[in-house]
C-alpha positions in Angstrom: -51.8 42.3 -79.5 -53.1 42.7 -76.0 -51.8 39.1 -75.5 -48.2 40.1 -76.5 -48.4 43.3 -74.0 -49.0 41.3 -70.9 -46.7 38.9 -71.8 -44.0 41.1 -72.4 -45.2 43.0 -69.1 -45.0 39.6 -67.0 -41.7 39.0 -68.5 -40.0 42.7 -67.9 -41.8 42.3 -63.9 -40.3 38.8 -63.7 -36.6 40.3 -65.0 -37.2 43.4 -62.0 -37.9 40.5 -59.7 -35.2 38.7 -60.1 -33.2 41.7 -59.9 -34.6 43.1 -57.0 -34.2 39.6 -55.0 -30.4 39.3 -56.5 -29.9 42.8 -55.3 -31.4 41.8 -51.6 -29.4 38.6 -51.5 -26.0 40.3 -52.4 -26.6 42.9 -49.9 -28.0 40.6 -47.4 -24.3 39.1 -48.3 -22.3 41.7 -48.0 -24.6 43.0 -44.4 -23.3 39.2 -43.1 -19.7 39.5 -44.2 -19.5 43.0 -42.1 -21.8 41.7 -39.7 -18.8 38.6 -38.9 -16.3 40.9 -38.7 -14.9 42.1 -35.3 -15.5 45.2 -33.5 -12.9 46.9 -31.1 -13.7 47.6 -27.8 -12.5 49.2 -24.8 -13.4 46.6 -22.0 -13.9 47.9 -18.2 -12.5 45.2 -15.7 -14.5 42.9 -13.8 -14.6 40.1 -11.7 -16.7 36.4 -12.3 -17.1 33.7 -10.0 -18.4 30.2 -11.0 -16.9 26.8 -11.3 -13.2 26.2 -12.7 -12.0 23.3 -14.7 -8.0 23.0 -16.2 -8.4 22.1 -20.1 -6.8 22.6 -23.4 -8.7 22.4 -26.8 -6.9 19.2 -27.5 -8.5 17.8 -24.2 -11.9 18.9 -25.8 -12.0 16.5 -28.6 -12.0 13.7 -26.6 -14.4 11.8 -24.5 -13.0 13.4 -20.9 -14.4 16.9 -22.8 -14.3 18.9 -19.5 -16.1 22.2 -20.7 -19.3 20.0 -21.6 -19.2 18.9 -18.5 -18.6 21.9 -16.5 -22.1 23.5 -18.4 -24.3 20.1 -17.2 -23.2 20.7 -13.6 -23.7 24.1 -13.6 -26.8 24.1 -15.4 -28.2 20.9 -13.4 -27.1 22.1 -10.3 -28.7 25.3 -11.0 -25.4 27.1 -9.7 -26.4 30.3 -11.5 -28.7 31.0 -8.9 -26.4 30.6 -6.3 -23.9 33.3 -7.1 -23.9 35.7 -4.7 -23.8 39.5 -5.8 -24.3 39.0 -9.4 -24.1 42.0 -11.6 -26.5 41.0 -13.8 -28.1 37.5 -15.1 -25.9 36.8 -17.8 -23.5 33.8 -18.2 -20.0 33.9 -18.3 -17.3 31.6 -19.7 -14.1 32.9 -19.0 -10.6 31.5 -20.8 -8.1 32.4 -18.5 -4.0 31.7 -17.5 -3.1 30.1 -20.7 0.1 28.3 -20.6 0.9 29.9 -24.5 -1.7 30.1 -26.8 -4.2 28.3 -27.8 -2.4 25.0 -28.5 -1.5 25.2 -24.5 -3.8 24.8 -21.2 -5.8 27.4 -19.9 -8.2 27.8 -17.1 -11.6 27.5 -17.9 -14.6 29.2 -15.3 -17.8 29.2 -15.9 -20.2 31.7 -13.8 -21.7 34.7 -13.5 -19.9 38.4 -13.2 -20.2 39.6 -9.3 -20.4 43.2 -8.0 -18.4 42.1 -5.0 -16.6 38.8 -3.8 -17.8 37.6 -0.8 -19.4 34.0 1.1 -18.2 31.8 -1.9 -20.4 28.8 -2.0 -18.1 25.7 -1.8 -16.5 24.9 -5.0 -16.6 28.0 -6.3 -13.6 30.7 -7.2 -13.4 34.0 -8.1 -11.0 35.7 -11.5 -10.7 39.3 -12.2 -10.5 40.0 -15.7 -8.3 42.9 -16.1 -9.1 46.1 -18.4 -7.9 45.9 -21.8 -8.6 46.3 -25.6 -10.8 43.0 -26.7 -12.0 41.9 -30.5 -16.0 41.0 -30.2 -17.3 38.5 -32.1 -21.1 38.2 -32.5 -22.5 34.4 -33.3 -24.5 33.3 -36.0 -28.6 32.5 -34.7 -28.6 28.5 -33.9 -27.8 25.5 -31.3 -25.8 27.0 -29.2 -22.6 24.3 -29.2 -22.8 24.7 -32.7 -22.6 28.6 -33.0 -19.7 28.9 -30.6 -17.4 26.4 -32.0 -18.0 28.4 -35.5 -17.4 31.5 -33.5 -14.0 30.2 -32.4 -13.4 28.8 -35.8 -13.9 32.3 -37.2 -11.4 33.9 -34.0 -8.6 31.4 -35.5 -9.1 31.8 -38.9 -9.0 36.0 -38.3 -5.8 37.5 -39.5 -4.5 39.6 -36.5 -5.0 43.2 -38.7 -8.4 42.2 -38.6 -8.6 41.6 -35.1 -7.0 44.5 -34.4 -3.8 43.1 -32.5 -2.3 39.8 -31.4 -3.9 37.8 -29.0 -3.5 38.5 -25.4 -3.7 35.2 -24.3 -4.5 37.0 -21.0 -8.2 36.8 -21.1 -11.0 36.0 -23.4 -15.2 35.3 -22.4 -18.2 34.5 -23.9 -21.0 36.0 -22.7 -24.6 34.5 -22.6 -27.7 37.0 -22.3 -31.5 36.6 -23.3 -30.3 36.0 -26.6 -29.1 32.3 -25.4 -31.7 31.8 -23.3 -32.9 28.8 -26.0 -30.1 26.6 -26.2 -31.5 25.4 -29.5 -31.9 28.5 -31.2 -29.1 31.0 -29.6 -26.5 34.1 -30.4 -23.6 34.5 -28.1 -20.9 37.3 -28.0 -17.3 36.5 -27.3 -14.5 38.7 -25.8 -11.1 38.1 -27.8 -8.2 39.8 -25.9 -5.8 41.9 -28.0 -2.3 43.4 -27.2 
């Protein structure tokens, strides 16, 4: 008898188990499906200098891959550091003057946002990014090459009512903060511009 009790105990706490951990997987589910959605935000205008490079995302699969190379020289050359004025110590990859859309060219900078533009070191430029209404996406936690091309994935694969607007093609930038500070293991916002 007493047998039959505990079994039938272990069996009723294995069923409220099992539904307790299906309950915290399907909302850990639905949290992640809200959580890749965008968010709409009113974006103050600022200005970045860093190095510029002329690509397209057709350039990008092959070998020539100029935004690759644009991170190892400015992370070899340690070119953060030599921003003058910074606003803060975050990196900024900035998608600017696209010929179209994103089939066409665009200019790609890679730097740092600046409180004022001044004593340029050589080989550096400067782009204001103009005020405007912008779609945030919010990468998964991984390698960081890896998170962002999933996080552009997701921006092309967003219908426009969810993004809140058609692109702007005017400006769009990833930012990288503490939260990328491991390469391997990062999460990195990106600025979508919407009409």
């Amino acid at each position: 008898m007493i047998r039959r009790v505990v079994r039938k105990a272990m069996w009723l706490t294995g069923i409220a188990f099992a539904t307790a951990t299906c309950s915290i997987v399907a909302f850990s589910e639905t949290q992640k499906d809200a959580d890749m959605k965008p968010k709409a935000v009113q974006q103050d205008g600022f200005t970045v200098v860093g190095i510029a490079v002329r690509t397209s995302n057709a350039e990008q699969m092959t070998p020539a891959r100029p935004i690759g190379k644009q991170w190892e020289r400015f992370m070899g050359g340690g070119l953060l550091a030599t921003i003058p004025n910074k606003a803060d110590g975050k990196i900024v990859a900035l998608y600017s003057e696209y010929a179209s859309d994103k089939d066409g060219e665009y200019t790609y900078l890679l730097g740092a946002r600046v409180t004022k533009v001044e004593d340029l070191p050589a080989g550096m430029v400067a782009k204001n990014v103009l005020a405007g209404r912008y779609a945030v996406f919010t990468s998964e936690q991984g390698p960081v090459q890896k998170v962002v091309v999933d996080m552009w994935r997701r921006v092309w694969a967003t219908p426009k009512n969810e993004l809140g607007g058609d692109r702007s093609y005017k400006a769009d930038f990833e930012v990288y903060d503490q939260r990328a500070q491991n390469p391997a293991d990062s999460v990195v916002d990106l600025y979508i511009g919407i009409q």
